[in-house]
VOPA-601047 format. One record per residue (C-alpha): x, y, z; residue in one letter. Coordinates in steps of 0.25 Angstrom, whole numbers, plus 5000, padded with zeros to 4 digits. Example, Ala and Ser with C-alpha at 12.3 -4.5 7.8 and 13.67 -1.06 7.14 Angstrom:
2
@x:5049; y:4982; z:5031; rest:A
@x:5055; y:4996; z:5029; rest:S
END
This chain:
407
@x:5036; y:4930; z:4893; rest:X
@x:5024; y:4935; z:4899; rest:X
@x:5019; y:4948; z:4894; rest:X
@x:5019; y:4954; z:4907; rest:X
@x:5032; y:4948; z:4912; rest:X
@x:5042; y:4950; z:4901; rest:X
@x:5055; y:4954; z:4908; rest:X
@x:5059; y:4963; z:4898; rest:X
@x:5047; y:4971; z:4898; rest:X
@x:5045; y:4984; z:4891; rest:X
@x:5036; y:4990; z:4900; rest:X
@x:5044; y:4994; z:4910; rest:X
@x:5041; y:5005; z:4922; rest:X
@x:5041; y:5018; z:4918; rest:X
@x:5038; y:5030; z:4925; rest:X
@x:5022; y:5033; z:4925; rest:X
@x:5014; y:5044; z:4922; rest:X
@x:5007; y:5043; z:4936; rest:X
@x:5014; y:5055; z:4944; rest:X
@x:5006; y:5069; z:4946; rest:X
@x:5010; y:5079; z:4953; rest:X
@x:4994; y:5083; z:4956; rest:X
@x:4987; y:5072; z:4963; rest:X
@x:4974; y:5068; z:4956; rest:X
@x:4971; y:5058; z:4963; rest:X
@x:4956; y:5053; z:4970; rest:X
@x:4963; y:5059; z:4985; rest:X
@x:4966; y:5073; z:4977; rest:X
@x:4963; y:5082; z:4988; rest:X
@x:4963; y:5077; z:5000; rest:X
@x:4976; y:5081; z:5009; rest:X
@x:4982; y:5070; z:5018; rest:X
@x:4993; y:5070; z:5029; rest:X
@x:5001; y:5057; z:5031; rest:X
@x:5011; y:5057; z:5044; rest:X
@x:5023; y:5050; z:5039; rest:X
@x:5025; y:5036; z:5042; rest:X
@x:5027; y:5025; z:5035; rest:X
@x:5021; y:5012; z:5027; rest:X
@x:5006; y:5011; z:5028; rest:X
@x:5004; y:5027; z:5029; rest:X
@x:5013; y:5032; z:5018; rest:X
@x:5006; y:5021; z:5010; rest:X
@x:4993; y:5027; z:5013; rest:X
@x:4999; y:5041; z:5011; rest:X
@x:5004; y:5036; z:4998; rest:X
@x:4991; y:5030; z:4992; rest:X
@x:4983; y:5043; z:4998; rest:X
@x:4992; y:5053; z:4989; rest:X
@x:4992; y:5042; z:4977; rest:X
@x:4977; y:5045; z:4977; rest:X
@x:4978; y:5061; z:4977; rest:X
@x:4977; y:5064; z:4991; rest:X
@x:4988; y:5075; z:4997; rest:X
@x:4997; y:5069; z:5007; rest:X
@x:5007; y:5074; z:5014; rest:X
@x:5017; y:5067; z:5023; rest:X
@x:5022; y:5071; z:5034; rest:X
@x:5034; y:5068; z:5039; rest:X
@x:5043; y:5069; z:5052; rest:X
@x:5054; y:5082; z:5052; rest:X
@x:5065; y:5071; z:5055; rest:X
@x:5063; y:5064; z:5041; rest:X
@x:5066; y:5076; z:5032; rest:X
@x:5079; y:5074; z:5027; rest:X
@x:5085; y:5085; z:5017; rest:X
@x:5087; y:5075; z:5005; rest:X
@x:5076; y:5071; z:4998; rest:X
@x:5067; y:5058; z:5000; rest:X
@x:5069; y:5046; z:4994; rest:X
@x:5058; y:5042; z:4983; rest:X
@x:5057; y:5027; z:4987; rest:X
@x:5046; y:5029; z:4997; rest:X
@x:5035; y:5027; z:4986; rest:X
@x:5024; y:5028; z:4998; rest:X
@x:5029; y:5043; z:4999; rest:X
@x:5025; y:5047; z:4985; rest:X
@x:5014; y:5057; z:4982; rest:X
@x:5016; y:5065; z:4997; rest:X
@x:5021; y:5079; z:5002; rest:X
@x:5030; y:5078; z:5014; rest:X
@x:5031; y:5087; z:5026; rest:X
@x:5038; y:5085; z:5040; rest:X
@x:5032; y:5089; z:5051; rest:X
@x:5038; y:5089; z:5064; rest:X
@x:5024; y:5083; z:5075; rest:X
@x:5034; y:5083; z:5086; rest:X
@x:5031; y:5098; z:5084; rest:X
@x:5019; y:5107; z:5088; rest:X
@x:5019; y:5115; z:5079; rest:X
@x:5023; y:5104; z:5069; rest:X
@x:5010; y:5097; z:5073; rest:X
@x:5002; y:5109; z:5071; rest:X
@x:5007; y:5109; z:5056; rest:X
@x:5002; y:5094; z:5054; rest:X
@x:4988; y:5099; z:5061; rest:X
@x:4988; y:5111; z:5050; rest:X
@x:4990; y:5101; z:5037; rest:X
@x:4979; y:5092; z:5045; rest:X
@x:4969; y:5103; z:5044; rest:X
@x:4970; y:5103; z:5030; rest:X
@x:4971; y:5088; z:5027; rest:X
@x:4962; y:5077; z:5024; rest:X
@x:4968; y:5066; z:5030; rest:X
@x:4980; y:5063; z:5039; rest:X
@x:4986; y:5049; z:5039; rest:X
@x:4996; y:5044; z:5051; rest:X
@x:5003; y:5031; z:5053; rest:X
@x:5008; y:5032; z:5069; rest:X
@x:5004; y:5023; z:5080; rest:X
@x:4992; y:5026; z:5088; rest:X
@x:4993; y:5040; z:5096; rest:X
@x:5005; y:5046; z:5088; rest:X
@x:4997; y:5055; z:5081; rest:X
@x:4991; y:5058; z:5095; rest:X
@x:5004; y:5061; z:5102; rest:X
@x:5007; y:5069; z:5090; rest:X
@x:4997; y:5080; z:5091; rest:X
@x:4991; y:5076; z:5078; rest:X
@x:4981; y:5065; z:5081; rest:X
@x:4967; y:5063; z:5074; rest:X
@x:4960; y:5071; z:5085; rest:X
@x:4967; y:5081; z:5082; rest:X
@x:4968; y:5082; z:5067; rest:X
@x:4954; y:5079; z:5065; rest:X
@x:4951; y:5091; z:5075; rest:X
@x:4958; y:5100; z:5066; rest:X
@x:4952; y:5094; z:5052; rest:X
@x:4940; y:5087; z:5055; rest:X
@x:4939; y:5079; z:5041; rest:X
@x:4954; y:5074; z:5043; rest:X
@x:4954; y:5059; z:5039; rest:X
@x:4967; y:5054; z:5050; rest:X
@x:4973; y:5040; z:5045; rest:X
@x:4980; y:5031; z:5056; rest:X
@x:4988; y:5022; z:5050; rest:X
@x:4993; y:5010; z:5060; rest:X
@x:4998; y:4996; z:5061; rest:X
@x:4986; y:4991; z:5073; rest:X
@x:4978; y:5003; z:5072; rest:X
@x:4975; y:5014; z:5082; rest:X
@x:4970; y:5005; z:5092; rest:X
@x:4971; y:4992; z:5097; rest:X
@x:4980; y:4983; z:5106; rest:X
@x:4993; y:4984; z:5096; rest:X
@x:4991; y:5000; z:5091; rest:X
@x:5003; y:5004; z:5097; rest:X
@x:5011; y:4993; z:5093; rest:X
@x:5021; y:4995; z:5083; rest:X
@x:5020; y:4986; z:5069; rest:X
@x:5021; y:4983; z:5055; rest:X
@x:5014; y:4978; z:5044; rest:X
@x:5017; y:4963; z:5048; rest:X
@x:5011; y:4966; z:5060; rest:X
@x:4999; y:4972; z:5057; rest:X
@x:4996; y:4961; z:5045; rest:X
@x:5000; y:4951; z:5055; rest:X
@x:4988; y:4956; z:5067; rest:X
@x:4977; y:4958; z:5054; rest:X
@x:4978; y:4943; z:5053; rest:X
@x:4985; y:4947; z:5038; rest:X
@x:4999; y:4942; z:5038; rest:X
@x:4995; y:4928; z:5043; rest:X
@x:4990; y:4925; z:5031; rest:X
@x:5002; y:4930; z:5020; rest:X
@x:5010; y:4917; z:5018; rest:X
@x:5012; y:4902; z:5013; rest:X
@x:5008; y:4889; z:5019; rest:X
@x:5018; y:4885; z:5030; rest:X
@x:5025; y:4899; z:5030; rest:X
@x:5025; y:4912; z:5040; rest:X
@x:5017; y:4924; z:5036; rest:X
@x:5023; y:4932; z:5026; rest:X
@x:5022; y:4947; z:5027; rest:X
@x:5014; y:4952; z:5014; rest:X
@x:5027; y:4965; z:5013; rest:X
@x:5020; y:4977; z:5022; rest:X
@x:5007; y:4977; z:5013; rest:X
@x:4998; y:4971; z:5020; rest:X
@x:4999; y:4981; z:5032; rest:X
@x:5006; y:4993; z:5029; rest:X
@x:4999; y:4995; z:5016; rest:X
@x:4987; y:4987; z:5013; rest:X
@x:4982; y:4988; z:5025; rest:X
@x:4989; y:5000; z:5030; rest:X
@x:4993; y:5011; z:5021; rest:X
@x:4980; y:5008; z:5010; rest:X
@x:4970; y:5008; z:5023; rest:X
@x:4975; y:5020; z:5028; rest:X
@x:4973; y:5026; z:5014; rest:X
@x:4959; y:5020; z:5013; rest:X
@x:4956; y:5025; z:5028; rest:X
@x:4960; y:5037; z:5025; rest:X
@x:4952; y:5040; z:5011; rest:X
@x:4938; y:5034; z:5017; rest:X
@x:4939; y:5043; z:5029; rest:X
@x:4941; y:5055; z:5020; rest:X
@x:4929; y:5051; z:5010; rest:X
@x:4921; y:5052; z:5026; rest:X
@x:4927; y:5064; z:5028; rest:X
@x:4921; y:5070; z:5015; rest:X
@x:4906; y:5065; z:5021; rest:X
@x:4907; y:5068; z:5035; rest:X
@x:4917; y:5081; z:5035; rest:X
@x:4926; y:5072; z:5046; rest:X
@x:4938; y:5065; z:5047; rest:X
@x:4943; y:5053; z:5055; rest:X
@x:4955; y:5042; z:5060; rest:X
@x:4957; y:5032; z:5051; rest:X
@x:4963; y:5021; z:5059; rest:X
@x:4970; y:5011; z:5048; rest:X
@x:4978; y:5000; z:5054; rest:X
@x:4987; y:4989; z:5048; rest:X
@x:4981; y:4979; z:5054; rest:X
@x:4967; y:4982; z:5052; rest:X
@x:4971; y:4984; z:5036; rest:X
@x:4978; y:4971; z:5034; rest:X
@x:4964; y:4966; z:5041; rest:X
@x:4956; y:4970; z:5032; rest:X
@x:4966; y:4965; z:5021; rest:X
@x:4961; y:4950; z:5027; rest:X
@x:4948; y:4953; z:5025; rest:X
@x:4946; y:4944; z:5012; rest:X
@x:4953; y:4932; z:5019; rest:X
@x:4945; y:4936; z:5031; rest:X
@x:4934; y:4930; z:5024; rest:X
@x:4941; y:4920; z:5018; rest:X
@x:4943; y:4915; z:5032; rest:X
@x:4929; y:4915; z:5034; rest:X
@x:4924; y:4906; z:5025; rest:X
@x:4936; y:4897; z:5025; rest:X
@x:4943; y:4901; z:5012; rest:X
@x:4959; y:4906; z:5021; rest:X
@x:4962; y:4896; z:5032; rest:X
@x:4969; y:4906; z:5040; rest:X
@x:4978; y:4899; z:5046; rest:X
@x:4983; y:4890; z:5035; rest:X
@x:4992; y:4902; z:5028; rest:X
@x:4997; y:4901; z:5014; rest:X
@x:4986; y:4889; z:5012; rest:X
@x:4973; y:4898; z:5008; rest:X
@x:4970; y:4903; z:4992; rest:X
@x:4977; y:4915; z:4993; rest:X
@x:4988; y:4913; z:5003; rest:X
@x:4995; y:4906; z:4993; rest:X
@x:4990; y:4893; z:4998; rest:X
@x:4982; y:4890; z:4983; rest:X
@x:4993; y:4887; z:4971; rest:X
@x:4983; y:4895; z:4964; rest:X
@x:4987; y:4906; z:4970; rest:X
@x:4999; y:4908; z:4973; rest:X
@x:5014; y:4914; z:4967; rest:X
@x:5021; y:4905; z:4960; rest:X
@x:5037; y:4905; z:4956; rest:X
@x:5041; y:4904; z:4942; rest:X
@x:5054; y:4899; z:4936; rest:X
@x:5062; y:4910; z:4935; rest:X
@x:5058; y:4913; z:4951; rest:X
@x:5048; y:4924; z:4949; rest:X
@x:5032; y:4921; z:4953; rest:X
@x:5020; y:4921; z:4949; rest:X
@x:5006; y:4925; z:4955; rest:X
@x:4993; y:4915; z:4951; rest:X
@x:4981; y:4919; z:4958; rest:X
@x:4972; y:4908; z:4950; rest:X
@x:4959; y:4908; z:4961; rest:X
@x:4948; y:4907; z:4952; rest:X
@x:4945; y:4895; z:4944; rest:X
@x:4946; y:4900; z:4931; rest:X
@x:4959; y:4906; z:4933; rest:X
@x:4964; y:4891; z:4940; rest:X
@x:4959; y:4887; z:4927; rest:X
@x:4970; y:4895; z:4920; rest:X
@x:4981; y:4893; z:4929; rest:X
@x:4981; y:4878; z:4927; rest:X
@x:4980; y:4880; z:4913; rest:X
@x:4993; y:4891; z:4912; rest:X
@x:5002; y:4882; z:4920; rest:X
@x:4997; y:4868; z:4914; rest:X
@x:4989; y:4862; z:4924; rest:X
@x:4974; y:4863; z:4917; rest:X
@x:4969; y:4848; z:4920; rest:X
@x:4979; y:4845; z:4932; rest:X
@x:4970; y:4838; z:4942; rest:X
@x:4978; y:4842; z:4954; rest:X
@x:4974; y:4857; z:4950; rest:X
@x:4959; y:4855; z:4947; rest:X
@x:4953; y:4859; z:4961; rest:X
@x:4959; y:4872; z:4963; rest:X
@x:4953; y:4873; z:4977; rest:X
@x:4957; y:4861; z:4984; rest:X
@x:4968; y:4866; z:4995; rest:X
@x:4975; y:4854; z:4998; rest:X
@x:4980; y:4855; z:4983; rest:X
@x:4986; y:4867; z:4984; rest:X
@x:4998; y:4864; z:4989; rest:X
@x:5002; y:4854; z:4978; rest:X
@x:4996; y:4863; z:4967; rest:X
@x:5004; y:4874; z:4971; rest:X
@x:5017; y:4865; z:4972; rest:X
@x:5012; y:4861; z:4956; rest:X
@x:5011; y:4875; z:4952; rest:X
@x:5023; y:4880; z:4959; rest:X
@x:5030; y:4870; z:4948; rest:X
@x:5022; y:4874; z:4936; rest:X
@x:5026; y:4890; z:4938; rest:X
@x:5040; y:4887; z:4939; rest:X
@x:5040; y:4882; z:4925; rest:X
@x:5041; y:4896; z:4921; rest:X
@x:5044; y:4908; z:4922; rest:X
@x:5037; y:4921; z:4927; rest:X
@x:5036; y:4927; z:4913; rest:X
@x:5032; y:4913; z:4908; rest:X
@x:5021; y:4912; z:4917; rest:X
@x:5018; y:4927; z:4915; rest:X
@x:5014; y:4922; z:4899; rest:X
@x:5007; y:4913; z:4902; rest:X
@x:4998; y:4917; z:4913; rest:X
@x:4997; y:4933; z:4911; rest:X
@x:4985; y:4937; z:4905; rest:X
@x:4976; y:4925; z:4910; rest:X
@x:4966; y:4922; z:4922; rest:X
@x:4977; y:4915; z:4930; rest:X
@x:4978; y:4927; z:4938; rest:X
@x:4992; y:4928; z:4938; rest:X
@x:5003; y:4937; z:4939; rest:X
@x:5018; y:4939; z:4940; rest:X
@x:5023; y:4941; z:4954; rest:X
@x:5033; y:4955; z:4952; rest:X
@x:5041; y:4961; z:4961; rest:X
@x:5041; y:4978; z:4962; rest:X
@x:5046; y:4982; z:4950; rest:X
@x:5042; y:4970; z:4941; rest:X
@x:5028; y:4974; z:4945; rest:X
@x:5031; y:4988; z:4941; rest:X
@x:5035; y:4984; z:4927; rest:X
@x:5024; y:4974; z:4924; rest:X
@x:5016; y:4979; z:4912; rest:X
@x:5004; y:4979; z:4919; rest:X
@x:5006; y:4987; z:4929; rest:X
@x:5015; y:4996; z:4919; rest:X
@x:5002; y:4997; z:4910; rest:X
@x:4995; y:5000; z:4925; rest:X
@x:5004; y:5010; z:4929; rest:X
@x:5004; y:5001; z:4943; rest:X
@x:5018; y:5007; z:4946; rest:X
@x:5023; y:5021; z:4945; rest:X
@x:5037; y:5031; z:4946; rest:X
@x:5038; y:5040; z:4955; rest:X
@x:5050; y:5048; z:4955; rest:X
@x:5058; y:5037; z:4950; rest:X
@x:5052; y:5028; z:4961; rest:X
@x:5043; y:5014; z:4956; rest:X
@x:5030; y:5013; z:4964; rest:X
@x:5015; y:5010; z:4963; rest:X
@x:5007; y:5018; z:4957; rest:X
@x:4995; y:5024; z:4965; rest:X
@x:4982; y:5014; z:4966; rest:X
@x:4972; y:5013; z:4966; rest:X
@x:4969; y:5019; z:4951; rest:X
@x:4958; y:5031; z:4948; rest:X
@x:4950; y:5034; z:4935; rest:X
@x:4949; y:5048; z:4938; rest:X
@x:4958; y:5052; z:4949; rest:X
@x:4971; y:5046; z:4946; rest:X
@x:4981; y:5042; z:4958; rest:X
@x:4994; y:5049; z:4954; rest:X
@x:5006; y:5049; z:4963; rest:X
@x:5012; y:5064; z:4962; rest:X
@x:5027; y:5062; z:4968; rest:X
@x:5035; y:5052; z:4975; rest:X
@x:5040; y:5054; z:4990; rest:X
@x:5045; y:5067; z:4995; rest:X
@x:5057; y:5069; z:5006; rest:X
@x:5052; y:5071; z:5021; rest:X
@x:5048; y:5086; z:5021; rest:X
@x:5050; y:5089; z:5007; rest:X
@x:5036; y:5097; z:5005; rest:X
@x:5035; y:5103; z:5022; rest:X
@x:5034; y:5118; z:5016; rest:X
@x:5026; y:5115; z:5004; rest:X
@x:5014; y:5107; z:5010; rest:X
@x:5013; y:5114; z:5023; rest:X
@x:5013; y:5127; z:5017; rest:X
@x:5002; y:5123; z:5008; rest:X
@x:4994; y:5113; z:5018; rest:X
@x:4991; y:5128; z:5028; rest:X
@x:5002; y:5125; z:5039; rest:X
@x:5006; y:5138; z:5044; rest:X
@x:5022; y:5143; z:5047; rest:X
@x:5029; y:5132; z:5039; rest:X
@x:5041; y:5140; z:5037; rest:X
@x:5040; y:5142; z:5050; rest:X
@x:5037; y:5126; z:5053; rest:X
@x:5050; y:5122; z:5043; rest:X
@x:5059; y:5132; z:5051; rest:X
@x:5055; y:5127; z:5065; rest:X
@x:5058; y:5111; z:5060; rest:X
@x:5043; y:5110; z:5064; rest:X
@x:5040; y:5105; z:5049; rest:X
@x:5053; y:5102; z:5039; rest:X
@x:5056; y:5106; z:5025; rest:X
@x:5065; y:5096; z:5017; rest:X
@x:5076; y:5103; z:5009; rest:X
@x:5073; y:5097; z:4996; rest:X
@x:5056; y:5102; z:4999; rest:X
@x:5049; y:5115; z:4993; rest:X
END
């Protein structure tokens, strides 16, 4: 078998030496609020904290609950959590109070709630003049479809993204929610956010960071955008273009025992050694690697040649070369590969499997410092410590809630 695909492999997942409960990481310092919502902005949340930064979440009175919270919510790790009652005034006046000693504020609510809410930009930035306020959305803040509800299939579907994610004859095929939610949510939010706070530094001001879905997954595109202009992706022929699965050079390919394979052999050097790995070095069929009305026949040829064998027979024989090749892995089969073992690519959290915080530091090391705490869990504790005033007060009057199993 393959040396990274034996199916009794010794290295296994164990838990990792990467949780600390002090952040060191390159955000060390700087104090962010996140509204709760959910996808893209937990995600950005999530990556902000994983870098050092304080975040704390704030959630809805109504979603404290006196048992404690599930672990599984793996975006959730690394934050405080209070509830906070904004219906309230005076609750309102206690979210304006940990915005005068934040750095950043990151919301995920249509256009206008904020507004209608008491707690809009104009208002914040008036109280803390170098407050960075992220706005995270699906259309944006503006714009014919900004109050419009939606989804990441949606919003990759407006970018001019999903169109192009699928084989030759076949519907579109969603890419899961990474496309929008995340890619060009949730990490351009976080990337929004940090660039405006290295402003703020310079100028002493802060500012509205409008990150939308749709303008992410747009910017996603920008490679094929060029593609497009010098006739290298035919847009409208899906699943027929090099890297939509149209080459059979690039491409997954199924294997005997119904795993698949990845080859990603662009480069003629690496063709080079694909067709000597899997027996066709001097096939004349094979010998113009960019002529397009082959493809379609070659791929049917190598869709036979790799289900002679198994995934950890061609593991053997093609790990370690120029083939550019790789197992395709599920979840936990990716957690366990030794590669990502040796890389520490996934980590335990309270029992919980996930990936570890990227990108990686020389210096200030990314560390995540504890998994997902209940709704309200830490009211008392961060309020008290952030300068709110009367939170005993707040906690008796239900304007701010205190979990049971809290400090």
């Amino acid at each position: 078998m393959g040396q990274f695909c034996r199916t009794s492999c010794r290295l296994y997942f164990t838990e990792l030496n990467f949780v600390s409960s002090a952040s060191r990481g390159p955000l060390a310092g700087y104090k962010i609020i996140e509204i709760a919502g959910i996808g893209p902005g937990p995600f950005a949340a999530m990556m902000l904290s994983d870098m050092g930064a304080e975040v704390v979440r704030v959630e809805r009175v109504q979603a404290v609950r006196d048992s404690a919270n599930a672990n599984w919510d793996v975006m959730q790790r690394g934050r405080k959590n209070v509830a906070i009652d904004l219906k309230h005034a005076d609750g309102v006046e206690a979210l304006l109070q940990l915005v005068d000693r934040a750095d950043a504020l990151i919301e995920g609510f249509r256009p206008g709630v904020m507004e209608r809410l008491g707690v809009g930009p104009d208002v914040c930035l008036a109280r803390n003049k170098k407050l960075v306020f992220g706005r995270m959305t699906g259309w944006g803040q503006d714009g014919p479809y900004a109050n419009a509800a939606g989804h990441d299939i949606n919003y990759i579907a407006l970018a001019g993204a999903l169109a192009h994610f699928g084989r030759a004859g076949e519907s579109p095929v969603p890419p899961l929610n990474m496309v929008g939610d995340f890619g060009g949510g949730g990490m351009l939010l976080a990337y929004g956010v940090v660039c405006a706070l290295l402003e703020a530094q310079r100028s002493g001001s802060g500012q509205v960071v409008d990150a939308s879905m749709v303008d992410g997954s747009a910017i996603l595109m920008s490679m094929f955008w060029g593609f497009k202009n010098i006739g290298l992706h035919d847009e409208n022929a899906r699943g027929t273009n090099m890297l939509d699965t149209g080459a059979h050079f690039y491409d997954v390919y199924k294997c005997s025992d119904g795993k698949f394979v990845s080859i990603g052999s662009i480069e003629p050097q690496f063709y080079a050694q694909l067709l000597q790995l899997t027996g066709l070095t001097g096939d004349a069929e094979f010998v113009n690697q960019q002529d397009r009305t082959m493809w379609p026949k070659l791929k049917q040829r190598l869709t036979a040649v790799f289900a002679t064998k198994s995934q950890a027979q061609w593991c053997q024989i093609m790990e370690g070369t120029d083939v550019c090749f790789a197992p395709v892995l599920t979840m936990s089969e990716a957690a366990k590969h030794p590669h990502n073992v040796a890389r520490q690519t996934f980590i335990e959290v309270d029992g919980v499997v996930q990936p570890a915080p990227a990108p990686r530091f020389s210096r200030t090391e990314a560390t995540v410092s504890h998994g997902p705490v209940a709704a309200g869990e830490n009211t008392r504790e961060v309020l008290q410590s952030w300068g709110v005033e009367n939170v005993d007060n707040l906690i008796t009057r239900g304007v701010v809630k205190q979990s049971t199993g809290g400090k």
